[in-house]
TORPA-477285 format. One line per 10 residues: number of its first residue (from 1); their letters; for each residue x, y, z of N, C-alpha, C, O. Coordinates in Angstrom, 2 decimals. Atoms other than C-alpha are relative to their C-alpha. Layout:
<kefis>
NUM> a> X,Y,Z,X,Y,Z,X,Y,Z,X,Y,Z ~ ...
</kefis>
This chain:
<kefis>
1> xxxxxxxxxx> -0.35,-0.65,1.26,-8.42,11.48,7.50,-1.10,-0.30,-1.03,-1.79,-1.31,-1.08 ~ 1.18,0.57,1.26,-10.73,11.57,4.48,0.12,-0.43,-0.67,1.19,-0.03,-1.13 ~ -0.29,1.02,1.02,-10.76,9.27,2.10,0.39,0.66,-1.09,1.07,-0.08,-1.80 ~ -0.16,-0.39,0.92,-10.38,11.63,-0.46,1.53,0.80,-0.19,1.84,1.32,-1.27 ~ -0.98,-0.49,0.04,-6.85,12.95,0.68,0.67,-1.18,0.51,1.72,-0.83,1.04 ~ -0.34,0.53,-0.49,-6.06,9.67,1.78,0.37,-0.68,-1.29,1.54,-1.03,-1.42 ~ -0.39,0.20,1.15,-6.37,8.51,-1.86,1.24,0.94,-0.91,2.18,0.65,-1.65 ~ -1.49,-0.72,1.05,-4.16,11.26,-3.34,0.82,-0.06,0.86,1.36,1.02,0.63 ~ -1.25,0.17,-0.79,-1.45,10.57,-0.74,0.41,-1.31,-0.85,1.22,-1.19,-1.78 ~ -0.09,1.37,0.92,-1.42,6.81,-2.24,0.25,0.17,-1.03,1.08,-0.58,-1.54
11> xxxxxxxxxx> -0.50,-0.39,1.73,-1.34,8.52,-5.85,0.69,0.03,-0.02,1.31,-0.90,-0.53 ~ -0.94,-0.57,-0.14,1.10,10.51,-5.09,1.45,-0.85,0.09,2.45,-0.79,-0.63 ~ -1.41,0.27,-1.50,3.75,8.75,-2.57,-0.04,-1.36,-1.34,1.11,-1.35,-1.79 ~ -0.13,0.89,0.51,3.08,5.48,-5.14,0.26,0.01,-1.75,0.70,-0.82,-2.55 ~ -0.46,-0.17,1.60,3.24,7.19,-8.61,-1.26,-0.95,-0.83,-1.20,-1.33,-2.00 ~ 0.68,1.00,1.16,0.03,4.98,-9.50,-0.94,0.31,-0.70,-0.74,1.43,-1.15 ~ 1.66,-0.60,1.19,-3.44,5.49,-11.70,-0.51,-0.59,0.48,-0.26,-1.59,1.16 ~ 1.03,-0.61,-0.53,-6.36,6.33,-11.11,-0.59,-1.87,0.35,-1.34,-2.10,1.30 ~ 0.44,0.75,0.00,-6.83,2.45,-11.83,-0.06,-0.76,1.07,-0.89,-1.39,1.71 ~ -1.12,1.15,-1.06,-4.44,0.83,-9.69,-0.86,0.80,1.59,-1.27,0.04,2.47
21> xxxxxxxxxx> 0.82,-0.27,-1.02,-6.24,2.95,-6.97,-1.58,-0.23,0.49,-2.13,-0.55,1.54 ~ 1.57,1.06,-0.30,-9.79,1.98,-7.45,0.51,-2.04,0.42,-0.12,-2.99,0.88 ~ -0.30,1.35,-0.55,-8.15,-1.29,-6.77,0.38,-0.17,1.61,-0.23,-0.89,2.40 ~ -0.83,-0.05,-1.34,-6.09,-0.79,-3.60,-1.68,0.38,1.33,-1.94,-0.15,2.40 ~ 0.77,-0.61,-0.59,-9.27,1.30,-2.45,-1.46,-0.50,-0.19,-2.42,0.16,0.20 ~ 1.26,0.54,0.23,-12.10,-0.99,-3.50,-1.15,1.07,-0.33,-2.17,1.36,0.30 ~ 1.10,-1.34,0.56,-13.91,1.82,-5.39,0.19,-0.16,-1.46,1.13,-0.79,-1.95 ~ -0.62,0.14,1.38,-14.24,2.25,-9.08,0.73,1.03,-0.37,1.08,1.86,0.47 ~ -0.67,-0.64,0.55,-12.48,4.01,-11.35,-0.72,1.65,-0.08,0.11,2.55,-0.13 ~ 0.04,-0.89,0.04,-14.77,6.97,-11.49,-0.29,0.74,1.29,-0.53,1.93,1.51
31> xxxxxxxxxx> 0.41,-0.57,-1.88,-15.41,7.58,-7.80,1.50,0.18,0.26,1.58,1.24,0.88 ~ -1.05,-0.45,0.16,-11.52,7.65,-7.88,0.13,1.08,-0.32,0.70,1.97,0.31 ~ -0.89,-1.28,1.24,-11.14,10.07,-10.69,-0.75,1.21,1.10,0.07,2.10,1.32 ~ 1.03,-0.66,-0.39,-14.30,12.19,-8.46,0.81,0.71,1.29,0.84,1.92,1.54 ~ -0.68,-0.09,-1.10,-12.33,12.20,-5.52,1.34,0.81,-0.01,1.63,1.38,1.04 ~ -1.52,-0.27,0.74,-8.53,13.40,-7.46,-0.63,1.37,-0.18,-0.30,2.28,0.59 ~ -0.45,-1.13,0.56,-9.82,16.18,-9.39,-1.65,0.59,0.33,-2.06,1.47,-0.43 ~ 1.20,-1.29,0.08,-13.40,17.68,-8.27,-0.13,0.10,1.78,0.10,1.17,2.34 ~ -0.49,-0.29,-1.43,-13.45,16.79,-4.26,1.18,0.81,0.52,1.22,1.89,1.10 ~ -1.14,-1.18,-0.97,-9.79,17.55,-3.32,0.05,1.43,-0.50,0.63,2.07,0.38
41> xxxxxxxxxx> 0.00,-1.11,0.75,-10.06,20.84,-5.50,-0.36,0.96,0.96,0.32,1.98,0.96 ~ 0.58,-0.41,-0.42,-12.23,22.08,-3.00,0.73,-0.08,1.52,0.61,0.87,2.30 ~ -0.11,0.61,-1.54,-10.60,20.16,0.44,1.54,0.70,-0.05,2.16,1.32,0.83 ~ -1.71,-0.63,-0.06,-7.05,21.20,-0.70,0.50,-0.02,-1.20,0.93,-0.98,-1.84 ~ -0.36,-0.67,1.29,-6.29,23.18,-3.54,2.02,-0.60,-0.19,2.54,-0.89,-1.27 ~ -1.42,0.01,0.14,-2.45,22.55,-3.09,0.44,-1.33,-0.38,1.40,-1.56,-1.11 ~ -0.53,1.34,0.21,-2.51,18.73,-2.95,-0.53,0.09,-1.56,0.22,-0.34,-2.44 ~ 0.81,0.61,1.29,-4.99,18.69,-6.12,0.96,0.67,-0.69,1.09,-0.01,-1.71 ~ -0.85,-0.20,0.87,-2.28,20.63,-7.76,1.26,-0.68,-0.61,1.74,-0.56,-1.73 ~ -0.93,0.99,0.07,0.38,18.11,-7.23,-0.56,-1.23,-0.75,0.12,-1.82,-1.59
51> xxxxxxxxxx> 0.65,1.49,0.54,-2.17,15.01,-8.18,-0.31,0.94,-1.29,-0.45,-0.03,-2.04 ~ 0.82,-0.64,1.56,-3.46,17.44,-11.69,1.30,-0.70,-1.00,1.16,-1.33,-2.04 ~ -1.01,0.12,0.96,0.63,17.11,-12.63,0.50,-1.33,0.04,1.06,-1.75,-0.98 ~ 0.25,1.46,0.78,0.76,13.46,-12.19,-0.57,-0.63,-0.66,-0.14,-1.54,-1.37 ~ 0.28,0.96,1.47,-2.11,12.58,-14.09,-0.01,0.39,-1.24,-0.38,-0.09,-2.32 ~ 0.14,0.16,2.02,-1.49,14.34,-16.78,1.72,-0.85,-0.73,1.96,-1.18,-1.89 ~ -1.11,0.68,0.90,2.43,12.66,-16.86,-0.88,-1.58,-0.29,-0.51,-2.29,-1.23 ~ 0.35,1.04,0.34,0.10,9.64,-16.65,-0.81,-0.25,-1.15,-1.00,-1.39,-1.58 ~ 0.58,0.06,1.19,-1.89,10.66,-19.64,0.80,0.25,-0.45,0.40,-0.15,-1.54 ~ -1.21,0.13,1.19,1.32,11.24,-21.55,0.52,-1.33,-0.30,1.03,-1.61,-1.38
61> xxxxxxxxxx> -0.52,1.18,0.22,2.19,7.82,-20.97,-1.00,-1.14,-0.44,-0.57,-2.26,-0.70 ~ 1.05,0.88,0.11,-1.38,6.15,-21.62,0.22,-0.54,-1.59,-0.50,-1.50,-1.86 ~ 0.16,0.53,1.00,-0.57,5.48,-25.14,1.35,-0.94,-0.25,1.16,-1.93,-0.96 ~ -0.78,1.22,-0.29,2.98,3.55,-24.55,-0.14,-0.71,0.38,0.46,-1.72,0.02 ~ 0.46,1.21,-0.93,1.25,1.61,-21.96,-0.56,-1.36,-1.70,-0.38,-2.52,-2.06 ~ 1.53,0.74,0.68,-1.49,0.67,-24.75,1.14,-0.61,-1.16,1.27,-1.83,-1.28 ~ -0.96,0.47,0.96,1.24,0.37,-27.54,0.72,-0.85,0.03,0.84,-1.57,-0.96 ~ -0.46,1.58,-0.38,3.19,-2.29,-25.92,-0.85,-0.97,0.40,-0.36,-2.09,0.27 ~ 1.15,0.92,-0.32,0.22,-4.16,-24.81,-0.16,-1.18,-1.40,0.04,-2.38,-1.62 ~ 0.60,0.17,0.96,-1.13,-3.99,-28.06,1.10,-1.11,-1.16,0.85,-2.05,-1.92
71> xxxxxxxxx> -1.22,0.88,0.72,2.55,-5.19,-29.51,0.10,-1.66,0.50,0.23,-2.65,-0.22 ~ -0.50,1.38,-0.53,3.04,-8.16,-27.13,-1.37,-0.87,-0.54,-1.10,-1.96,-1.05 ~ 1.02,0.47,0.11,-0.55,-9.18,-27.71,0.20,-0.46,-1.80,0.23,-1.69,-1.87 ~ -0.25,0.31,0.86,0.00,-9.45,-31.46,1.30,-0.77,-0.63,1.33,-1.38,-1.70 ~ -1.38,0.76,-0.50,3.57,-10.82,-30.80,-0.17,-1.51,0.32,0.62,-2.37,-0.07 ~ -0.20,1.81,-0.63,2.44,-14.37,-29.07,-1.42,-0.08,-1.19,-1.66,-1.25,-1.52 ~ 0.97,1.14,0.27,-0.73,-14.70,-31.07,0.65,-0.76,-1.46,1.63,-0.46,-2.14 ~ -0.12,1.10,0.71,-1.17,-17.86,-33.38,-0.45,0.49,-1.52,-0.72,-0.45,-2.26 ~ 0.29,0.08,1.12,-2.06,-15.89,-36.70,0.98,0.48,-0.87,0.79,0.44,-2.09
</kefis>
């Protein structure tokens, strides 16, 4: 299988980002993203349509992520 449909199966089936997959997959983050939305586009139009509408619920959620971060982080510190 190719690595590049082998990664959006993992997206997919795991619900994770683009991050959490350069991790699993020892690659970075933009050889990830390269692989999601300009490779499979080409290898299989149908999967890249399924991975387009997860990351964009995952860019809907990129700023709650950051917003609680940002809360807890100002939450424990000492000033």
């Amino acid at each position: 299988m190719r690595i590049e449909l082998e990664v959006a199966l993992y997206y997919l089936t795991h619900k994770s980002t683009v991050r959490e997959c350069a991790l699993i997959f020892q690659k970075s983050k933009s050889t990830i993203h390269n692989y999601l939305h300009k490779r499979l586009k080409k290898i299989n139009p149908k999967l890249y349509k399924k991975v387009s509408v997860q990351a964009q619920l995952n860019f809907n959620k990129k700023h709650l992520k950051g917003g609680a971060t940002t809360k807890l982080k100002h939450q424990y510190s000492l000033f």
